[in-house]
C-alpha positions as CSV (number, residue, x, y, z in Angstrom):
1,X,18.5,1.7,-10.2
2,X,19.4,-0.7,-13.1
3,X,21.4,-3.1,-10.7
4,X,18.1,-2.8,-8.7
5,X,15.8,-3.8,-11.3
6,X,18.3,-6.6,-12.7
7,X,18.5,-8.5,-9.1
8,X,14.9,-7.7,-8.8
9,X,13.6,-9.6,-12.7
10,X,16.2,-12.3,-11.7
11,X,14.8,-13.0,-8.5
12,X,11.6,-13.4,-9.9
13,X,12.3,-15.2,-12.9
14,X,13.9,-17.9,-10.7
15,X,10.3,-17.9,-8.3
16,X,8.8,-18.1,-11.4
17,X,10.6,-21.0,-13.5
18,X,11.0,-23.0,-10.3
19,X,9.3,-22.2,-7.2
20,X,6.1,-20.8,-8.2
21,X,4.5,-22.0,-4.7
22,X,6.6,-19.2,-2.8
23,X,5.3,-16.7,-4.6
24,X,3.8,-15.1,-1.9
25,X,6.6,-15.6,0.2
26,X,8.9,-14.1,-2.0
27,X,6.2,-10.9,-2.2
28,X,6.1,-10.8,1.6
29,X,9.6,-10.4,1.7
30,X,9.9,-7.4,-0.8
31,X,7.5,-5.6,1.1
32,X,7.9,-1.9,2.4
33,X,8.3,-3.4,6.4
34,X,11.5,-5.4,5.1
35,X,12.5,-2.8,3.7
36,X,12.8,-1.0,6.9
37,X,13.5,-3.5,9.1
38,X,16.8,-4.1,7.4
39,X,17.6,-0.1,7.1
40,X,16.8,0.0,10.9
41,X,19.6,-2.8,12.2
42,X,22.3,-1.5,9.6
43,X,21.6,2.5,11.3
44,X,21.9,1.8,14.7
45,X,24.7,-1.0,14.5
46,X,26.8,1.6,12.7
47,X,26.2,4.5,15.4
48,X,27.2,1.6,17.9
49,X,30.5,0.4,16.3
50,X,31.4,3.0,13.5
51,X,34.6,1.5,11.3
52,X,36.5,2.1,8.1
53,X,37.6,-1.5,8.5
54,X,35.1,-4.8,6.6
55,X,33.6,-6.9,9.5
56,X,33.5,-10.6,9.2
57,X,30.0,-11.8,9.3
58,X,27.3,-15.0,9.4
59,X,24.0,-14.4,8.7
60,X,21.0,-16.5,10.3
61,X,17.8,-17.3,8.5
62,X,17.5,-14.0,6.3
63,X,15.0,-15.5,4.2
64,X,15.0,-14.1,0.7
65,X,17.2,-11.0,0.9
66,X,16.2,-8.6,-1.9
67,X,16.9,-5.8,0.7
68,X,20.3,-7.3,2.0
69,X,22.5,-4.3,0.5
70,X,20.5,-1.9,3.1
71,X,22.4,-3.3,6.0
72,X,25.4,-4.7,4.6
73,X,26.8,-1.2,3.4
74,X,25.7,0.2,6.0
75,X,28.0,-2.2,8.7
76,X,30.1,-2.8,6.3
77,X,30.0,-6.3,6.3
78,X,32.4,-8.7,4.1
79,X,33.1,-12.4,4.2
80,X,29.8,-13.0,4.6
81,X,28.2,-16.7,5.3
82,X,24.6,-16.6,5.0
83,X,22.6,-19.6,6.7
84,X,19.4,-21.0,6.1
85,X,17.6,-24.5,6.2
86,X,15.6,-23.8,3.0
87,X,17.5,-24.7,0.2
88,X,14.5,-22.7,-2.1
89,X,15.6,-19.6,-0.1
90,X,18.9,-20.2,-0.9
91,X,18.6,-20.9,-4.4
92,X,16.9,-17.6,-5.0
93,X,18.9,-15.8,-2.7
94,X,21.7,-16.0,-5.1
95,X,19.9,-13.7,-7.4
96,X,18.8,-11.4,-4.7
97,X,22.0,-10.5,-3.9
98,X,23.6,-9.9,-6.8
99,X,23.1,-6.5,-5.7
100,X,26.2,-7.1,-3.2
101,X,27.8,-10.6,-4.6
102,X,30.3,-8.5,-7.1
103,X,32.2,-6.3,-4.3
104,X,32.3,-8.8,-1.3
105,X,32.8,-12.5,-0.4
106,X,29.7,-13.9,0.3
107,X,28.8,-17.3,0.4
108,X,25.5,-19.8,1.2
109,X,25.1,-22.9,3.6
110,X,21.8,-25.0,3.5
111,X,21.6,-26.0,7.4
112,X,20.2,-25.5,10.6
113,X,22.3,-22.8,12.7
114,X,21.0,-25.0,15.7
115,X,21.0,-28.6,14.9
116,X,24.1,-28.1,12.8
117,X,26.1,-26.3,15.0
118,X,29.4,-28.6,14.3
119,X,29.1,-26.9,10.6
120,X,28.9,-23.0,11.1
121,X,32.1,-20.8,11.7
122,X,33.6,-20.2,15.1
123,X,37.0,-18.1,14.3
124,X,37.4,-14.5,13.9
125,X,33.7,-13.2,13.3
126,X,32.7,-9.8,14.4
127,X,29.4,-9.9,13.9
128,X,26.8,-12.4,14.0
129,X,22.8,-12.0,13.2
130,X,20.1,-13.6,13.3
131,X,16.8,-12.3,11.7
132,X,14.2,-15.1,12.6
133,X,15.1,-15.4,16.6
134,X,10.9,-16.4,16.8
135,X,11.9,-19.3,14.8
136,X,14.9,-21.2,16.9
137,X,15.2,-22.0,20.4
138,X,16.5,-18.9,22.8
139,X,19.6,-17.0,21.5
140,X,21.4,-18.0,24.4
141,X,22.7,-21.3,22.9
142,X,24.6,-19.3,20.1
143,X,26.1,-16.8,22.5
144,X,27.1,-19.3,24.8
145,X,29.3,-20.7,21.9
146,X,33.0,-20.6,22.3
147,X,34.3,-18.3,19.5
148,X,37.8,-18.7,18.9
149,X,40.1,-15.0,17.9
150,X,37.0,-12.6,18.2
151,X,34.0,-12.1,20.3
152,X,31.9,-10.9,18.1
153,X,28.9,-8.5,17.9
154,X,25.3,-10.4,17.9
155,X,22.3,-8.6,16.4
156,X,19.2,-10.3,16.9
157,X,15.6,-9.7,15.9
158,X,12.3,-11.1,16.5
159,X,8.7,-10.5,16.8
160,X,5.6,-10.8,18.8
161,X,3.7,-12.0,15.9
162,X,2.2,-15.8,16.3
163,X,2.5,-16.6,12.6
164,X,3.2,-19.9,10.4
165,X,6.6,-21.4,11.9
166,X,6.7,-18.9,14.9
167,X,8.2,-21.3,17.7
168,X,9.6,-19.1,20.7
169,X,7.4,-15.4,20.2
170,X,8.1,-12.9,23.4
171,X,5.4,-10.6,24.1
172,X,7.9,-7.8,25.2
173,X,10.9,-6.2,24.5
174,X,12.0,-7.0,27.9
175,X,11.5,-11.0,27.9
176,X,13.1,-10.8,24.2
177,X,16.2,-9.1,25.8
178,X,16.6,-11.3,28.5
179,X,16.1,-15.0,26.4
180,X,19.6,-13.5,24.6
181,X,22.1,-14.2,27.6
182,X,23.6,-11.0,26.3
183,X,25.5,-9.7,29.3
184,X,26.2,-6.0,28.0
185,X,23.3,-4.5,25.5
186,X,24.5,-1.6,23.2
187,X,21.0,-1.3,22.0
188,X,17.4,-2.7,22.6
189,X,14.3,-0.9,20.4
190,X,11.0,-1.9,18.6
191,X,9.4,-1.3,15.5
192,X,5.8,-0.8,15.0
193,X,3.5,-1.9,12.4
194,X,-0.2,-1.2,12.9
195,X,-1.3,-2.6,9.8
196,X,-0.7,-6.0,10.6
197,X,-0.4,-5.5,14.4
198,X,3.0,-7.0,14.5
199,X,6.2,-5.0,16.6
200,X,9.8,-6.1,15.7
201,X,12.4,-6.6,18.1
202,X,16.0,-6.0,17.8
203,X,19.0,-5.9,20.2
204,X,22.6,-5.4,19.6
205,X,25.0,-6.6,22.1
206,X,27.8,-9.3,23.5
207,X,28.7,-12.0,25.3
């Protein structure tokens, strides 16, 4: 609970001392839904692809990722590049995951996973996911990628929620499923959350 507690008071010294307009970004992103939404991928990739072996990972738009330690235990996950074009978000994110920075290799690149493409990894990944698919054009385009030594595992989630920055929203699990160009799905579910009338997407699958 200490290690908890110290990630937590560092996070939010460094929203304090420097980025006191995403304040209530940074409490959004601590909420309980988080919170579940990042317990939720880590259970049911694991009943998909249980391992004793660390899987090689990148990690699209997270946003600030106080609750990273949920998932990344949970899969497993080491050599870890997480991606995202707000360098703010990146700059805290280095205290909010302190929680996980001392037993794996993790590391942070300020860019568009899109746009950028040239600069992301393409050897030996197994897994690849993306928590903001509303944000970015179809998923398609990253699957499509040629990945050189592995074809990894994508994880994508997404909402139906028109909100602030919300560019491609699917109405359906069905329409989010098929915008993927997964060819084989392990796993396709939704999350509910009545209180703000928003459902979560996420599918697990490859190329």
């Amino acid at each position: 609970m200490f290690e908890l507690n110290d990630s937590l008071i560092s996070s939010l010294s460094e929203i304090d001392n420097s980025f006191q307009h995403r304040k209530k970004d940074f409490y959004n992103s601590i909420s309980t839904k988080n919170a579940l939404i990042n317990k939720w991928l880590g259970e049911e990739y694991s009943k998909l692809y249980p391992t004793d072996l660390p899987a090689c990972a990148d990690i699209f738009a997270p946003s600030f990722s106080q609750y990273a330690k949920l998932y990344i235990e949970q899969m497993n996950l080491d050599n870890i590049i997480f991606y995202d074009y707000d360098p703010e978000v990146v700059k805290v994110n280095w205290q909010c995951l302190k929680l996980v920075k001392k037993d794996r290799l993790i590391d942070q690149k300020c860019l568009d996973v899109i746009l950028d493409t040239d600069y992301t990894r393409r050897n030996h990944l197994d897994v690849i996911i993306n928590f903001s698919c509303e944000k970015m054009v179809d998923m398609k385009f990253i699957v499509e990628r040629v990945y050189e030594g592995k074809n990894p595992v994508f994880c994508f989630i997404s909402t139906n929620k028109h909100d602030r920055g919300n560019i491609n929203v699917y109405s359906d699990l069905a329409s989010f499923e098929k915008s993927t160009g997964l060819s084989t799905i392990k796993y396709s579910g939704e999350l509910n959350f009545k209180n703000n009338n928003e459902t979560k997407y996420l599918v697990i699958g490859e190329k």
